[in-house]
N, CA, C and O of each residue as an XYZ file, in Angstrom:
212
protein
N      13.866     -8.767     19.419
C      12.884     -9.713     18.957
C      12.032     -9.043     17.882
O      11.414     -7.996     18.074
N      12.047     -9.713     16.758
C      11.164     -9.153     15.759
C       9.963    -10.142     15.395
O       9.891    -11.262     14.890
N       8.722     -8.860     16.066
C       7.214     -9.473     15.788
C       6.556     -8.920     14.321
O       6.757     -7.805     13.839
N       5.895     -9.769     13.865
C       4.759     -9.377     12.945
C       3.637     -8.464     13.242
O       3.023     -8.615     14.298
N       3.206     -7.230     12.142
C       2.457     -5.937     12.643
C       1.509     -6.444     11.693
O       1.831     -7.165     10.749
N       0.214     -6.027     11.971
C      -0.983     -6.106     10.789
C      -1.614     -5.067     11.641
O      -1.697     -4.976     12.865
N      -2.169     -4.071     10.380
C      -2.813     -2.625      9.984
C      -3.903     -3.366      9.557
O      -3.659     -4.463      9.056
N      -5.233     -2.943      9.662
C      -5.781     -2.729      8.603
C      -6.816     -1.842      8.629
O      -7.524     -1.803      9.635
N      -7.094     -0.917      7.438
C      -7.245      0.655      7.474
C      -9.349      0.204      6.536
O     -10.279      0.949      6.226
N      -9.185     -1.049      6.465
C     -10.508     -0.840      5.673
C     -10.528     -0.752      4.248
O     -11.560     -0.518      3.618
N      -9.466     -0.924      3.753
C      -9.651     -0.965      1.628
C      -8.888     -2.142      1.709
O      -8.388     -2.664      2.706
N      -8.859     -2.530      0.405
C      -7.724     -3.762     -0.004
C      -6.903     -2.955     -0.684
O      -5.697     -3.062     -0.461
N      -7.295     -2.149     -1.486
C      -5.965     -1.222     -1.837
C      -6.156     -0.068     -1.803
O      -7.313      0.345     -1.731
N      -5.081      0.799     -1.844
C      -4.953      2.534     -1.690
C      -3.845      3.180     -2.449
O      -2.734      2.654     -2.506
N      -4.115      4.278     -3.015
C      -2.965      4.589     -3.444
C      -1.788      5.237     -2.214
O      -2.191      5.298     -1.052
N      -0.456      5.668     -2.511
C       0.406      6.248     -1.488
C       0.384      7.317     -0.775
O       1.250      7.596      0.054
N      -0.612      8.008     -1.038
C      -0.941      9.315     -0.658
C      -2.357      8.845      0.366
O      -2.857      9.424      1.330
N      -2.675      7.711     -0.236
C      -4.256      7.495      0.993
C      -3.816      6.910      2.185
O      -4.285      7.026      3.317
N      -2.736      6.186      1.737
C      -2.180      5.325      2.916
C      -1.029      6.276      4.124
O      -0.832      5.930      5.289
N      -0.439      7.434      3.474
C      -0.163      8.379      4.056
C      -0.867      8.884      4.888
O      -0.723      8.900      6.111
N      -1.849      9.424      4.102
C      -3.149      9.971      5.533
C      -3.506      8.899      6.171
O      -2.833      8.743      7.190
N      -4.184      8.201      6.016
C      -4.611      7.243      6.964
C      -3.830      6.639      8.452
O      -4.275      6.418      9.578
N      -2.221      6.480      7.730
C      -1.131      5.808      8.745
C      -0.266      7.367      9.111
O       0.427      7.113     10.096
N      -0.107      8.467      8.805
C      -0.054      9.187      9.316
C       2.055      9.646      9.023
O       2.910     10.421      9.451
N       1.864      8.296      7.832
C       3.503      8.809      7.490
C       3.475      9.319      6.545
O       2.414      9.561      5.970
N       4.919      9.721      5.976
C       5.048     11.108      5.170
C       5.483      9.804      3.413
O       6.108      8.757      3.242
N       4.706     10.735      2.566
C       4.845     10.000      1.345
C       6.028      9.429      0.842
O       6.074      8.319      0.310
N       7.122     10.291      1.033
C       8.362      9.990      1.106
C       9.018      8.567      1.131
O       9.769      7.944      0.381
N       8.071      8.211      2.963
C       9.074      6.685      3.684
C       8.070      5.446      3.398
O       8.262      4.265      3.686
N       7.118      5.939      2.851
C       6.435      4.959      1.985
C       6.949      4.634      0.940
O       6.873      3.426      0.712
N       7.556      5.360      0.041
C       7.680      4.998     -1.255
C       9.442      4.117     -0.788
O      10.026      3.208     -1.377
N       9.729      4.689      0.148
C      11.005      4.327      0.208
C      10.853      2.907      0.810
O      11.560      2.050      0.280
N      10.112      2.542      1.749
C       9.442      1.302      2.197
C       9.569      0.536      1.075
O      10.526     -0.203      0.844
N       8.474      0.725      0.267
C       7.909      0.249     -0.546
C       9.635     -0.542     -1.390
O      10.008     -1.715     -1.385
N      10.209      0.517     -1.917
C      11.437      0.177     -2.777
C      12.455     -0.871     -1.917
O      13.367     -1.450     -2.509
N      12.185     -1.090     -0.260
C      12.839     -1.849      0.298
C      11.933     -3.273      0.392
O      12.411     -4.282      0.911
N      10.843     -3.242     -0.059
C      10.487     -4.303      0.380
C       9.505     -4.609      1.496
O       8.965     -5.644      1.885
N       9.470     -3.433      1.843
C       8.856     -3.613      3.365
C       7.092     -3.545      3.518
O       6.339     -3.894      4.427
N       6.849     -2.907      2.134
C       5.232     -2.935      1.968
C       5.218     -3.215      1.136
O       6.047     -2.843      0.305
N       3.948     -4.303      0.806
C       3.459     -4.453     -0.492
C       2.861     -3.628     -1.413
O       2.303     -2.633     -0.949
N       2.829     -3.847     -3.008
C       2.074     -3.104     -3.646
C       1.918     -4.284     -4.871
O       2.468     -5.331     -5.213
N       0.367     -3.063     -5.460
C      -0.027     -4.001     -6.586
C       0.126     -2.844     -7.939
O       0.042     -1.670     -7.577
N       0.264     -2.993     -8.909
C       0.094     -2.364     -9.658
C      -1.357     -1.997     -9.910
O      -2.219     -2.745     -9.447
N      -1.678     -1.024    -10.532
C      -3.076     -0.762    -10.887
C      -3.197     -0.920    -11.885
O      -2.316     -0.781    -12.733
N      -4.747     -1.381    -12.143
C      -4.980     -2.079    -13.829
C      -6.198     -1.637    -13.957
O      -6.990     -1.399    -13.045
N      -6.388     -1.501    -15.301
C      -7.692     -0.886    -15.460
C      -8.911     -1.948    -16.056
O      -8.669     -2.983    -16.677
N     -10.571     -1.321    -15.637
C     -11.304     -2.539    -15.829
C     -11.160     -3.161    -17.096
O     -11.388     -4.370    -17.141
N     -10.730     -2.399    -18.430
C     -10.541     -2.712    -19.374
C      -9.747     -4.121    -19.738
O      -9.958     -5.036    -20.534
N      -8.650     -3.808    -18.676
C      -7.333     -5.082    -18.483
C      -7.889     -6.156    -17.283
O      -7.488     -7.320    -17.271
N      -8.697     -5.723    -16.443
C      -8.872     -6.852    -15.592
C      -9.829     -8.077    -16.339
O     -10.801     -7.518    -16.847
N      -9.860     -9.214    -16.517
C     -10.496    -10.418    -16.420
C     -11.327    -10.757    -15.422
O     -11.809    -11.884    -15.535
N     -11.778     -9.878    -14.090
C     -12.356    -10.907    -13.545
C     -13.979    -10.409    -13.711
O     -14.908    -11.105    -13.300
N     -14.141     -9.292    -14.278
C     -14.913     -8.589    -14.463
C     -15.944     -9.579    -15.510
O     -16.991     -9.114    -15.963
């Protein structure tokens, strides 16, 4: 049976190395996560590029 997991560590975003420490996995199976699909990510933009500012 596959359930739905929700984390939440306190930021809306982090880079891969914060979310490493925090969740306690190795940078590695994050990034590899990540390339499967399995975590989201946002790109980072700078205030220069953001609009909502």
């Amino acid at each position: 049976m596959n359930q739905d997991l929700s984390i939440n560590f306190g930021a809306a975003y982090m880079t891969v190395e914060e979310y490493a420490k925090h969740s306690g996995m190795k940078v590695k199976t994050i990034k590899d996560y990540v390339l499967k699909g399995y975590l989201p990510v946002r790109k980072k933009t700078s205030p220069a590029n953001d609009q909502s500012f």
